[in-house]
Structures are given as C-alpha cells and as structure tokens.
C-alpha positions, 0 to 999 in steps of 0.5 A: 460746763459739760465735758465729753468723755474725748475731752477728759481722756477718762482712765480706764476701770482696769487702770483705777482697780490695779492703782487702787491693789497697790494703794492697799498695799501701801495701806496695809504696810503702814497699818502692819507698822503701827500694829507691831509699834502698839503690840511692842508697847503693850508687851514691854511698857504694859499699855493697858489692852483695852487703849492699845485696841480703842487705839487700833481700831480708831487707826484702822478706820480713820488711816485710810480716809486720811490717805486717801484725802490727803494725795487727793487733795494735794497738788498732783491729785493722785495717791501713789498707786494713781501716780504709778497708774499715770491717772489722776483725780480732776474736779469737774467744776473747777481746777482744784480739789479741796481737802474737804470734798476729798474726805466727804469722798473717801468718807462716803466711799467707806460706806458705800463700798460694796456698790459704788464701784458698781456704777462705774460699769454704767456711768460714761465717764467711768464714775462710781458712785462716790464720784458722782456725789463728789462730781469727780472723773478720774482721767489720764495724766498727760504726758510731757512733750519731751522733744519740744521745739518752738513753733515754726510759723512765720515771726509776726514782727513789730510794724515799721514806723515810718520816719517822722517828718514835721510839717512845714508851717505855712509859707509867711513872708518874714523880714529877712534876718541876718546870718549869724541867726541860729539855725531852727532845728527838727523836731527830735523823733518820738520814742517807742512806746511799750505798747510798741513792743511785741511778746511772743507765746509759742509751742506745741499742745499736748496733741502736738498742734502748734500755737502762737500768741502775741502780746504787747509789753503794756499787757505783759506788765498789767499781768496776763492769765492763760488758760485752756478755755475763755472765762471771765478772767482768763486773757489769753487761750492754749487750744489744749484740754489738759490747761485748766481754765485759769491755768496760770500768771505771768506778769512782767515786773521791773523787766523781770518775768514772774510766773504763778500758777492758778491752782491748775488740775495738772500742774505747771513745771519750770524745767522739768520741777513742779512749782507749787500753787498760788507762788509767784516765781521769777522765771528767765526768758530762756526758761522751759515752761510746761502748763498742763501737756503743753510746752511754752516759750516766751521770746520778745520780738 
C-alpha cells in the first residue's frame, strides 16, 4: 500500500535532528558510566589494560545499536529523544517493527553516516537512506483527544417487533364438547435472539470527525477486529490514519467484554494506561478506550 506524505503526518528533519542531539546524550551518559566503571577496575582490581580496552571498544560500537533497536522496536517505537520530540518509527508495510529490521537499521546507519542523512533532504517523506533500506517514515505521534465526548448522531434503536399472533386454523365444524374442557391456550411469544441485540461503537477520530458503528451481539462474541483501513481480516473501519490496519480485538465472552491489541503502530490505551501487544484484557463497558488518536466507547442499545 502507497501512503502520501498528508497521510502519514511525516516529522519534520528539524524535529528528528534535535531528538537524535538528545539520543547521544543519553548515548554518551551511559558510555561516560561504563568507562569510569572499567577505569576504577583497572586502578583498584588490576584488570589487565588490554581487557579493559577490548572491553571499551566493543562497548563503544556495540551500545549505540543496541539502543537504538531496542526503543525502536519496542512498543512505543520511539527512542527517548523521539518520545520528547512527539515523533516516532512507523514500518510502511505492516503495523510492527521487529527487532531485527530495527538492528539491520541502526546497523546500516552506522556505516553509512556520513550520507545517509543526506537523502532526507531529496526523499518526500523525509527519509534517509537507512530508512529506505529498512522501508521506514518517521511520523507525528498523534495526540490523545483529551475532551472526548461521544458521538451525538442520532441512536439507531433495535427494530419494534411486532406482537405475535398465531394464525387460526381453518374453521372445521367439530361436535360440540362440553364445558368442563380445558381451555386451548396461545402459543407463548418467541424470545429475543442474540442477533437481536444491538452494539454500538461511537467517538471522535483523531481530526475530530464523529463515527458510528453498529454491531449485533452474535458478532461481538464471534470476535470483531478494527482497524483503520479494510483488509482481509479487519470487520469493522475507524475512518482515522493513526488506527492501524489491524489495529486491535474485542470479543464478548460470557457477557465479559475483552480487548487485545493487534501489535498496533501507535498503541491501544485503556484510561490513559497503554496495554501491551498481543494480551487479551477484560475491559468494562464504561471504560475509556483510545485506539491510535481515536477515542471509543461501547454501549449496548
């Protein structure tokens, strides 16, 4: 799938050079600790010179990488300076970055410093050239909808069943009984069915554009994924370009609502706390559900 450069909400090059000035800081701290650490030794254990070097420097190549891959790759795809910055890492064929593509990044990068960032001045996206090799954007984080408020189009309510009414057999001449015979009663009226009961999916995208979607309970238990675009196995669409494609699961099971998300580019919250990929959790009808920049909130009609 081909993304525009609107559709992304691509970072800046200004935002990603000060979050990288910050990242080598917080680079340089930790190799600042390890060198006085291995300079203490040398002094007060008697570490030969030559292991306290081999040590340096396999520290000073390899702690960088290592940093860098792991924030990368985990869930809030960001290293700390991109977290400050508000930017983050977004994989442009699917929802999640493995740790692997991250180090074969950060691996090439290290060679190829003196240039990539070059390309970044002629790509669209603003993509380096360890971007391109690694097929990454670096994009906005979105912003929580704070003042959320459900959607306020009008309620689709359940259709009115209409009272049941046996049809009368055909009129046959019978002998007639005698009074003491019990009374023939009406057929007892049918229950509601689960495809009956309604489900209702409404809030606010990250734009600010107000969504409805509607669902029976038969579905809900079956199991329902919601996503931001249609694919193969996502069954319901959040207008919203910060959902992923396969952004996250609710299933309804034993009239407890439980939730998981799908190893989404920018996260699923429940009340303001991120929940961690690929875990189910049971969340309560009441709770305030943010998927990407969009806000959610179930209620049974």
């Amino acid at each position: 799938m081909s993304y525009s450069r609107e559709n992304l909400n691509i970072a800046s090059l200004w935002k990603r050079i000060f979050a990288f000035i910050i990242d080598v800081g917080v680079v340089f701290v930790v190799l600042t600790l390890f060198a006085t650490v291995a300079g203490l030794s040398e002094y007060m254990l008697g570490v030969d010179d030559l292991w306290v070097g081999v040590a340096t420097l396999l520290v000073v190549l390899l702690w960088p990488i290592l940093y860098f891959s792991h924030m990368h790759s985990s869930p809030k795809r960001a290293t700390y300076g991109k977290q400050l910055m508000s930017i983050q890492i977004k994989h442009l064929d699917s929802d999640t970055l493995s740790y692997g593509r991250a180090f074969g990044r950060e691996l090439f990068r290290f060679f190829f410093f003196s240039i990539t960032y070059l390309f970044a001045l002629f790509s669209g996206k603003n993509q380096t050239l360890h971007d391109m090799v690694a097929n990454t954007v670096v994009i906005n984080k979105p912003s929580s909808t704070s003042n959320f408020k459900p959607a306020t189009s009008p309620e689709i309510k359940p259709p009115v069943e209409k009272p049941y009414r046996p049809v009368p057999d055909p009129i046959v001449e019978q002998p007639k009984k005698s009074s003491d015979a019990p009374e023939k009663k009406p057929m007892a009226r049918p229950s509601k069915t689960q495809s009956d009961i309604i489900w209702i999916i409404s809030g606010f995208t990250h734009g600010g554009e107000a969504f409805r979607l509607t669902l029976t309970q038969h579905e809900l238990e079956m199991g329902i994924v919601i996503g931001g675009r249609k694919t193969d196995k996502t069954t319901h669409v959040v207008p919203d370009d910060t959902v992923s494609g396969q952004h996250l699961k609710l299933s309804l099971k034993a009239d407890n609502l439980h939730l998981e998300d799908l190893g989404s580019t920018n996260g699923t919250y429940i009340d303001d706390q991120v929940i961690k990929p690929h875990r189910p959790i049971q969340v309560g009808i009441q709770s305030r559900i943010q998927v990407g920049g969009s806000e959610i909130q179930l209620s049974k009609g």
